[in-house]
C-alpha positions in Angstrom: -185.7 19.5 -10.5 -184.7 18.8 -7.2 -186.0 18.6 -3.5 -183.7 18.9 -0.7 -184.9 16.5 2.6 -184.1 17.0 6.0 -181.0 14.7 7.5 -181.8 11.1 7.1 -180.6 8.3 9.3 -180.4 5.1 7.8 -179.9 1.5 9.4 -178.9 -1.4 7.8 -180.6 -5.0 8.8 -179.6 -8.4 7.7 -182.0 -10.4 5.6 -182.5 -13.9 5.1 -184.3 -12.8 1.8 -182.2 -12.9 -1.3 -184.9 -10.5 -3.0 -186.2 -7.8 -2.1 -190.6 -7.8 -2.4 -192.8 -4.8 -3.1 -195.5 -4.0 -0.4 -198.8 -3.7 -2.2 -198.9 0.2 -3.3 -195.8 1.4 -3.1 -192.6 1.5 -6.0 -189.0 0.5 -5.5 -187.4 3.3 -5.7 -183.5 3.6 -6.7 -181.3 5.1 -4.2 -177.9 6.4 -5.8 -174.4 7.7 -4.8 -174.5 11.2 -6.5 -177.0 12.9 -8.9 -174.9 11.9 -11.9 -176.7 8.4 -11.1 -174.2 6.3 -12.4 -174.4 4.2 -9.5 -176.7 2.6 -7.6 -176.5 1.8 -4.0 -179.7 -0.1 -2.9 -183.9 0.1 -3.6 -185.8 1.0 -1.0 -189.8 0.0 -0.9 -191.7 3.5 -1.1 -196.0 4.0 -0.2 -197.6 5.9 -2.7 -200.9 7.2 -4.0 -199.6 7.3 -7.1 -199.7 5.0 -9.8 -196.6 3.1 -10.1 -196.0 4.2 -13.7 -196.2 7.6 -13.0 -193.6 7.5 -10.5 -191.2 5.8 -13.2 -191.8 8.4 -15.9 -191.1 11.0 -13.6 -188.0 9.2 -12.8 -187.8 9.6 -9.0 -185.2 8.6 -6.9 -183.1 9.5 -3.9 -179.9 10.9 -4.3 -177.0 10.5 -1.3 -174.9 13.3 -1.7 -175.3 16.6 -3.8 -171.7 18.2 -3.7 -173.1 21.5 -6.2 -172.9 24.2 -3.7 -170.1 23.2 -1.2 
């Protein structure tokens, strides 16, 4: 199951951090290249409601490029 978002513009900035740290309630949440997931690009700190583990079991995640359809 999938949910198709609007355009997204994303900007990089440099970090002195080597980590990256979790706000209080919210998940890291993988980003990948393709929905066959194989690989990774980045996390990205997401709020939630939502316990943590549920997010996990549900296996949420943003994917970069779907190319089914084109």
């Amino acid at each position: 199951m999938s949910v198709r978002l609007p355009l997204l513009k994303l900007s990089w900035s440099r970090s002195t951090q080597n980590k990256q740290k979790k706000p209080s309630g919210s998940v890291l949440l993988p980003v990948y290249l393709n929905g066959s997931r194989r690989e990774l690009l980045f996390t990205i700190p997401l709020p939630t409601s939502l316990p943590e583990k549920v997010i996990y079991q549900r296996g949420v995640a943003l994917v970069t490029s779907n190319l089914k359809g084109i």
